[in-house]
SETORBA-944298 format. One record per residue: x, z, y of N, C-alpha, C, O, CB in turn; residue in three letters. Coordinates in steps of 0.02 Angstrom, whole numbers, plus 50000, padded with zeros to 5 digits. Atoms other than C-alpha are relative to their C-alpha. Glycine has a CB too. Layout:
REM SETORBA-944298
XZYXZYXZYXZYXZYALA/...
***
This chain:
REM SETORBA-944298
500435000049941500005000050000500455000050062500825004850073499525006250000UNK/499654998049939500764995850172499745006650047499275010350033499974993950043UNK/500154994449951500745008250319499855004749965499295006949978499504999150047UNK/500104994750035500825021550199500075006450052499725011350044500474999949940UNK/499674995549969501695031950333499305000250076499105005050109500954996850015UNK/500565000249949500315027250460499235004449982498875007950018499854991850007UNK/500444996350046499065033550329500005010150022499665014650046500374997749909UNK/499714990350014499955051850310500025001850078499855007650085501075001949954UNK/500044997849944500055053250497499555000650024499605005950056500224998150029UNK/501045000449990498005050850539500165005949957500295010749994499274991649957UNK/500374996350037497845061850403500395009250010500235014749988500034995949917UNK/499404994949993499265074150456499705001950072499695008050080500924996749996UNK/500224997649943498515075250634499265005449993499085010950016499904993450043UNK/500794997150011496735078550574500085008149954499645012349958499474992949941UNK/499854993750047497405093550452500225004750032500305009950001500454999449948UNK/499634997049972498175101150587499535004550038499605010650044500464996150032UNK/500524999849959496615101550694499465004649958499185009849973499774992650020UNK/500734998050035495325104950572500005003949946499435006049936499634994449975UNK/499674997250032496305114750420499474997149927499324999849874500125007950027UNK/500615002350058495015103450316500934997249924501514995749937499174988650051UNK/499585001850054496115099350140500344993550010500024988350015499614999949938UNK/499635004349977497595088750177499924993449936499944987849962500775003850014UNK/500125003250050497315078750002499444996350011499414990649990499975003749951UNK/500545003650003495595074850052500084995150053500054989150043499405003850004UNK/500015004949946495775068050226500564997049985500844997950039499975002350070UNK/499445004250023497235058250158499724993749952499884987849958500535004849958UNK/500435003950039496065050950021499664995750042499754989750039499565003849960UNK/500605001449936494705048050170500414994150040500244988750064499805008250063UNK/499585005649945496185040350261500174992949956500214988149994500905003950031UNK/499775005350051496625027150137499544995949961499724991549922500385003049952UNK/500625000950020494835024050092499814993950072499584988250066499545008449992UNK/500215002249929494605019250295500624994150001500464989150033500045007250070UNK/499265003149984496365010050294499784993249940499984987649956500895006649976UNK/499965005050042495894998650144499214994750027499184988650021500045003849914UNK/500645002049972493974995150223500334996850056500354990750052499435005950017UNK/499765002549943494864992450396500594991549981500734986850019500445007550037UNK/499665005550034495934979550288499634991549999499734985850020500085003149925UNK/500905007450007494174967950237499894999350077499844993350093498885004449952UNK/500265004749939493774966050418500374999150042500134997550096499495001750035UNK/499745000849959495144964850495500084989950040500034984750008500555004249974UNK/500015008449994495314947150600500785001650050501015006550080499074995050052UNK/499444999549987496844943350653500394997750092500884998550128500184996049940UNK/500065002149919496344934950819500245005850067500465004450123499134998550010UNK/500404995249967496044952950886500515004350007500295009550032499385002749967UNK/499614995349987497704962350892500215000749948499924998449899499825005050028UNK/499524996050071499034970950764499395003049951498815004149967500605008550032UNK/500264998150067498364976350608500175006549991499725009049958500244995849943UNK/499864994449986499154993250626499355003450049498865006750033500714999550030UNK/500624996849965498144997050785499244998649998498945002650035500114999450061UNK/500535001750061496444989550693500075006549975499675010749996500174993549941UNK/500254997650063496765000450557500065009450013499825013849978500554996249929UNK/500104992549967497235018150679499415001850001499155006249967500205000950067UNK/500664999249973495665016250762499295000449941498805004249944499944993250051UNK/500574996850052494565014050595500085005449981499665009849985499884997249942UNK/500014992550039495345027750507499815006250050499595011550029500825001849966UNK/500094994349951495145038550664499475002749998499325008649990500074998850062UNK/500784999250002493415035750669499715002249936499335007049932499664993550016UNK/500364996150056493015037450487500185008050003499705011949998500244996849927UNK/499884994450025493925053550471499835006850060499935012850051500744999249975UNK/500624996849949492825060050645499375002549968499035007749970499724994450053UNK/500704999550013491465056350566499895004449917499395007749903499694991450002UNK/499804993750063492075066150378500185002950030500284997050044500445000049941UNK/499914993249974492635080950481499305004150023499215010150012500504999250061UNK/500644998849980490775081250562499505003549942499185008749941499754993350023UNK/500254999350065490105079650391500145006749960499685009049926500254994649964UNK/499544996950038491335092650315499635008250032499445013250003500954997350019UNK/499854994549929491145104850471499015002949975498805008749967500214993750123UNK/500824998350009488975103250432499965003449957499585008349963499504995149985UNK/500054994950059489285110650267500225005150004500005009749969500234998749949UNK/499524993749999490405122650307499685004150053499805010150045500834998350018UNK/500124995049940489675130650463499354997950030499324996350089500604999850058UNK/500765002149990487695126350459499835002350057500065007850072499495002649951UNK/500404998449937486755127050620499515008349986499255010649935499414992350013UNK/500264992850005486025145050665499514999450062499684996950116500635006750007UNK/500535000249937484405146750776500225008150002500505010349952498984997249986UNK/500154992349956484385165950865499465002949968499505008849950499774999550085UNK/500404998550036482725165850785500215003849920500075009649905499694994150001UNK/499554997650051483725167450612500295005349999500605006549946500404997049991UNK/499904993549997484145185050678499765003249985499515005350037500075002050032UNK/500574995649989483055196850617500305007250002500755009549966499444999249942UNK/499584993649976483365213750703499275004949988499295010250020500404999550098UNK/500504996950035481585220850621500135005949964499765010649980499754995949960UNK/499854993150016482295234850526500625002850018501134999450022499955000949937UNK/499584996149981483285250050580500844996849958501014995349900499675007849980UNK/499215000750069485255246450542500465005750027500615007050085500634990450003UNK/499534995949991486395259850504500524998650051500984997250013500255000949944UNK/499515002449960487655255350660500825002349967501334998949959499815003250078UNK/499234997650019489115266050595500344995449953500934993649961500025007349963UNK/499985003550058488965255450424500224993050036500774990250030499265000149956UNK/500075005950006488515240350495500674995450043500744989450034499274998950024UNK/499745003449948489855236350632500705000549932500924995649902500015004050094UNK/499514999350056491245243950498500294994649959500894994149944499725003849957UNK/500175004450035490795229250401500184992550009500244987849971499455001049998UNK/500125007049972490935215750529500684998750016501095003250023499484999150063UNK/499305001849961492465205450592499865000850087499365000650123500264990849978UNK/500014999049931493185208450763499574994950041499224997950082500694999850024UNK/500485003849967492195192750837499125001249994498705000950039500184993549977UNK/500704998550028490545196550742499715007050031499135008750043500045000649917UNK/500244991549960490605215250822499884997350060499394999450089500655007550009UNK/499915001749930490875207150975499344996750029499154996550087500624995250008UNK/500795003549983489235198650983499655003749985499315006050031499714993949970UNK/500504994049999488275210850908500035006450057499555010350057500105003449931UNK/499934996449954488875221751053499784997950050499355001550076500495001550007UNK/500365005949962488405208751169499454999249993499155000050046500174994349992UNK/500695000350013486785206151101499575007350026499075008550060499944998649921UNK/500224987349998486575229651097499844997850075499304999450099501085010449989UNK/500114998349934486735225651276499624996250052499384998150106500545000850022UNK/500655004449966485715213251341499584998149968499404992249964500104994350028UNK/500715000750055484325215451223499154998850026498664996150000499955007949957UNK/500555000349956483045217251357499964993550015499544989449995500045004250059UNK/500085007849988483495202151429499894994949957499484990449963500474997750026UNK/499885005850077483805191851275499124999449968498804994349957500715005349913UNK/500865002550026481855196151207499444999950049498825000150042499675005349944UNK/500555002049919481235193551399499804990949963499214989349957500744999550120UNK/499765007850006481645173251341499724996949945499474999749896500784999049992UNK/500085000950095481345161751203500584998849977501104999050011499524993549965UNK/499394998750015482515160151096500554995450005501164996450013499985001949948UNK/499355004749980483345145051113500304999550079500794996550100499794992349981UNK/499604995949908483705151551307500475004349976501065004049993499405006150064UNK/499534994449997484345166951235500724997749947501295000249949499555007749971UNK/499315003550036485545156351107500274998650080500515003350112499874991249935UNK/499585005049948486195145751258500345007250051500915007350072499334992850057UNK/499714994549952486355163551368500565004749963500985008149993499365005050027UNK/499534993650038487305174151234500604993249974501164995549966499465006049910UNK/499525005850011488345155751188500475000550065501085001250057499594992349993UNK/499825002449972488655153351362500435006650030500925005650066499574995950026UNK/499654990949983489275174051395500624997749976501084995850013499645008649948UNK/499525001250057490415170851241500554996750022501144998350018499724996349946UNK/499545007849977491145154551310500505001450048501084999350049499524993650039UNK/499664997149945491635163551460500735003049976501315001349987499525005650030UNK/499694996150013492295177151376500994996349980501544998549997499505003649945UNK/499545003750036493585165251288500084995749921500524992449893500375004250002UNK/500135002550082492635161351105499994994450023499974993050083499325002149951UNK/499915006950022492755144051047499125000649968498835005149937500804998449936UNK/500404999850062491225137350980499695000249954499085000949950499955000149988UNK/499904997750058491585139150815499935006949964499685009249913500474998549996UNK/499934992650028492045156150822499305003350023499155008649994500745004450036UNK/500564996149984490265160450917499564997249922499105000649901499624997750089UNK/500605001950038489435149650764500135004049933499715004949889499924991749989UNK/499834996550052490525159750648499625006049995499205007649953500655001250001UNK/500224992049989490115176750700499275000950005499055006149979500325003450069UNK/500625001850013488355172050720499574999749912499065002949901500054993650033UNK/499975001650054488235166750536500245008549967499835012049937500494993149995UNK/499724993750022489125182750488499455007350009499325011849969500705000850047UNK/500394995949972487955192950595499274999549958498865003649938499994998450076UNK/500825002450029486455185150521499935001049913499405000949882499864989950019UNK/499815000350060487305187050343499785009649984499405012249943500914996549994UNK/500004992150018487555207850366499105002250008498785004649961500605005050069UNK/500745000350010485635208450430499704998549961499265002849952499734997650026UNK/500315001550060484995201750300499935002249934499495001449892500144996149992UNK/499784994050060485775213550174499735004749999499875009149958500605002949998UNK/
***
C-alpha cells in the first residue's frame, strides 16, 4: 500500500486527540485511503492531498460515531433528585468533577427548578464552561451523577 506513512500519521494525530484505539483509527484510516483511491481523478490535484482530506473526514465522522457510544446524550430531566441521598455516602463516591456539579447544582437548586430543564442544562453547562470544564468532562460527570442517583 503506498502512503503507508501518510496513513499512520491521520491516524497518529486522531489518537492523540481522541485516545480512541490507535489500531482502529488506523484500520478506519486505510479503509478511507483505499475508498479515496476509487475516486480519485487526477485532473484535481496530488493524490496525497485527495487522500488527507478523505481520511480526515472519514475518521471525523468515526470519532463522532465512537464518541455517541461512549458518552450518550444526558437531558437534566434524566436527573432524578426524588429521593433523599445520603450526602456523606454519596459525594464519597463521586469523582472530583462529578462532586463539582453536584455542588453546583446543591446551590442553585432554586433557580435551576424555577426553569425548564433544558434552560437549566444550558445554565449549569454554561457555569461549568466558565469555570474551566471541557464539554466532555461536564457530559462525563453528568452521566456519573445520574449513574450514583439511580443506585
Amino acid at each position: 500500500m503506498e502512503n503507508l506513512k501518510l496513513i499512520q500519521k491521520i491516524a497518529w494525530m486522531f489518537y492523540k486527540t481522541t485516545h480512541i484505539e490507535f489500531d482502529d483509527l488506523f484500520q478506519e484510516a486505510a479503509i478511507a485511503y483505499l475508498t479515496s483511491q476509487n475516486k480519485y481523478n487526477s485532473t484535481r490535484g496530488k493524490t496525497t492531498t485527495f487522500s488527507w482530506w478523505c481520511i480526515k473526514n472519514h475518521l471525523v465522522n468515526y470519532v463522532k460515531i465512537q464518541n455517541a457510544y461512549r458518552y450518550p446524550r444526558l437531558f437534566i430531566e434524566d436527573l432524578k433528585f426524588d429521593k433523599p441521598v445520603n450526602t456523606s455516602y454519596f459525594f464519597e463516591n463521586l469523582s472530583k468533577p462529578a462532586e463539582q456539579i453536584a455542588v453546583l447544582i446543591n446551590e442553585n437548586s432554586k433557580e435551576l427548578l424555577s426553569c425548564n430543564p433544558k434552560k437549566a442544562k444550558r445554565k449549569i453547562n454554561s457555569i461549568l464552561y466558565q469555570k474551566g470544564f471541557s464539554m466532555r468532562n461536564i457530559q462525563i460527570g453528568m452521566r456519573e451523577l445520574q449513574i450514583s442517583l439511580n443506585n
